[in-house]
C-alpha positions, -999 to +999 in steps of 0.1 A: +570-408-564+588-383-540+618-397-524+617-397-487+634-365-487+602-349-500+569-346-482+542-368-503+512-353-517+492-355-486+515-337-465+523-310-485+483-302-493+473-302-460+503-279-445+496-259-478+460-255-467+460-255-426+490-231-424+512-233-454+509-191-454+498-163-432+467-157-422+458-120-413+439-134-383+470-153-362+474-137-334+511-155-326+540-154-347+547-189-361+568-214-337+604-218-352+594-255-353+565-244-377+585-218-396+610-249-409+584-271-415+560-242-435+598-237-454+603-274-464+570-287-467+555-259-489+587-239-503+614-267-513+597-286-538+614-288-571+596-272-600+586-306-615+572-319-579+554-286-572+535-287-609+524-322-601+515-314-570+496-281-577+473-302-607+464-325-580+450-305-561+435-278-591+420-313-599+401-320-568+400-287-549+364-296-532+379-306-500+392-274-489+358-260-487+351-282-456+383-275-441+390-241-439+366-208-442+360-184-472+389-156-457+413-186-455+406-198-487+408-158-500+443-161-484+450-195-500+447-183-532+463-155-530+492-173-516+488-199-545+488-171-575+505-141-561+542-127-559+554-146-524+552-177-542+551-172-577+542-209-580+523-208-618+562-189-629+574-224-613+549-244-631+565-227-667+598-237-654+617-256-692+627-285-662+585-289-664+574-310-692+552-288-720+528-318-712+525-310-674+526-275-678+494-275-702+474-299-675+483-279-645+471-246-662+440-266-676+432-276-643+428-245-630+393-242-644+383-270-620+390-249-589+369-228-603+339-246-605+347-273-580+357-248-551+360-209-559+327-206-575+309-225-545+324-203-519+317-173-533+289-149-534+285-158-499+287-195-506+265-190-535+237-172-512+243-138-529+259-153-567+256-116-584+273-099-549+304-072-569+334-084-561+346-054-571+335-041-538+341-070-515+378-062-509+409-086-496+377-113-491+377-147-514+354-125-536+377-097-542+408-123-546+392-144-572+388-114-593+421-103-593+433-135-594+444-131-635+466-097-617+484-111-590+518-118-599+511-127-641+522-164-640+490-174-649+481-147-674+518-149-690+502-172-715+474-152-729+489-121-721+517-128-750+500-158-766+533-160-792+557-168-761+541-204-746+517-214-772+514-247-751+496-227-726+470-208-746+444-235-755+449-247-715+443-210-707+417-204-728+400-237-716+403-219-680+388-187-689+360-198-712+350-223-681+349-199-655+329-172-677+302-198-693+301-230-667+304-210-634+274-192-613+288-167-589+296-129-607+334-133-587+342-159-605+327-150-641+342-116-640+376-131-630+375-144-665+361-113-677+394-095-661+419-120-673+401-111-713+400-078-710+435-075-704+445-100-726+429-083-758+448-051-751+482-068-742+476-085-781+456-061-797+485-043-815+509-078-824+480-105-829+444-095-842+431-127-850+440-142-815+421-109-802+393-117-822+394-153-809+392-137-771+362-117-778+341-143-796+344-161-762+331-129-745+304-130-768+290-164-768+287-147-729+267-121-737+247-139-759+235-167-731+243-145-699+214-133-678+236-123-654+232-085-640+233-056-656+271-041-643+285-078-652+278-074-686+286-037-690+321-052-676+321-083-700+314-051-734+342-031-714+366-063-711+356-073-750+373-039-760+402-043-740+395-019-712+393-034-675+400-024-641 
């Protein structure tokens, strides 16, 4: 438990979510009073606090959805995966235990079913909407999510360096390719692949292989549109954008 020093759970999620980074729409500056509170609350968690806290909320993202809208949520996770943070480099931290590292990455497939893939496409009004052309909107984030800052590629992307993290990443991927519905979300998978059988290609053939048998078993069962698997044969040989 946190000591009284450090905001619990609760507290930290809900400044996290309500204002815990900046949204492009504020039209004030942040009060000094909410500045130190954004700083503590949200920044000074030790890297063993922040893992714990980030898996509990990977594991039951749904919440959110009714909280905030889609271009907060966009901004969320950006906020959650990108450079300002750099919060999945935290979660790799050696004071993390391998054990808590592997369930925070695993549960990253659950905000993608539980939340990401039932706010996009339009909140699943328009699932095969290209995210590719939906720009800084939850779309075009969840796409590039595998880009952002590489903390949560790192594993895949060098599958020698943290092989505690591959099967938890590989988990993630697989799910949010095969067990999600919107095209954001399934080609954020696609993205995260692709680059991860060109970043091994050359040092680890058989883990390459492993990669695109999972992009297979896609195309086998996807009757997603036509430009999603085009990406998913372009991702298979190691060329995404």
């Amino acid at each position: 438990m946190p000591s009284e020093s450090v905001p619990s759970f609760e507290v930290w999620s809900e400044t996290l979510v309500t204002f815990g980074y900046a949204d492009p729409r504020q039209t004030r500056p942040p009060t000094t009073e909410e500045s130190a509170r954004r700083e503590q609350v949200v920044y000074d968690l030790d890297a063993p606090t922040l893992t714990d806290y980030l898996t509990r909320l990977f594991e039951n993202p749904a919440w959110i959805a009714d909280r905030v809208d889609d271009e907060q949520i966009g901004v969320l996770t950006q906020f959650v995966f990108g450079c300002e943070t750099c919060f999945m480099h935290e979660v790799q931290s050696p004071a993390v235990p391998q054990e808590a590292q592997a369930r925070c990455f695993r549960s990253v497939a659950t905000l993608y079913t539980d939340l990401l893939d039932r706010v996009c496409g339009r909140r699943g009004a328009d699932p095969d909407l290209d995210p590719r052309n939906a720009g800084h909107g939850v779309d075009g984030v969840v796409y590039m999510m595998w880009d952002m800052d590489g903390g949560v590629g790192s594993p895949i992307n060098d599958a020698t360096r943290k092989p505690h993290l591959v099967e938890p990443s590989i988990h993630v991927l697989n799910t949010a390719l095969n067990h999600c519905r919107t095209s954001a979300c399934r080609l954020s998978a696609l993205h995260g692949l692709g680059h991860a059988v060109s970043l091994n290609r050359s040092t680890n053939l058989a883990f390459v292989l492993r990669l695109q048998a999972v992009i297979g078993v896609f195309l086998e069962r996807s009757t997603g549109p036509e430009w999603l698997r085009a990406y998913a044969n372009n991702a298979r040989d190691g060329c995404v954008l």
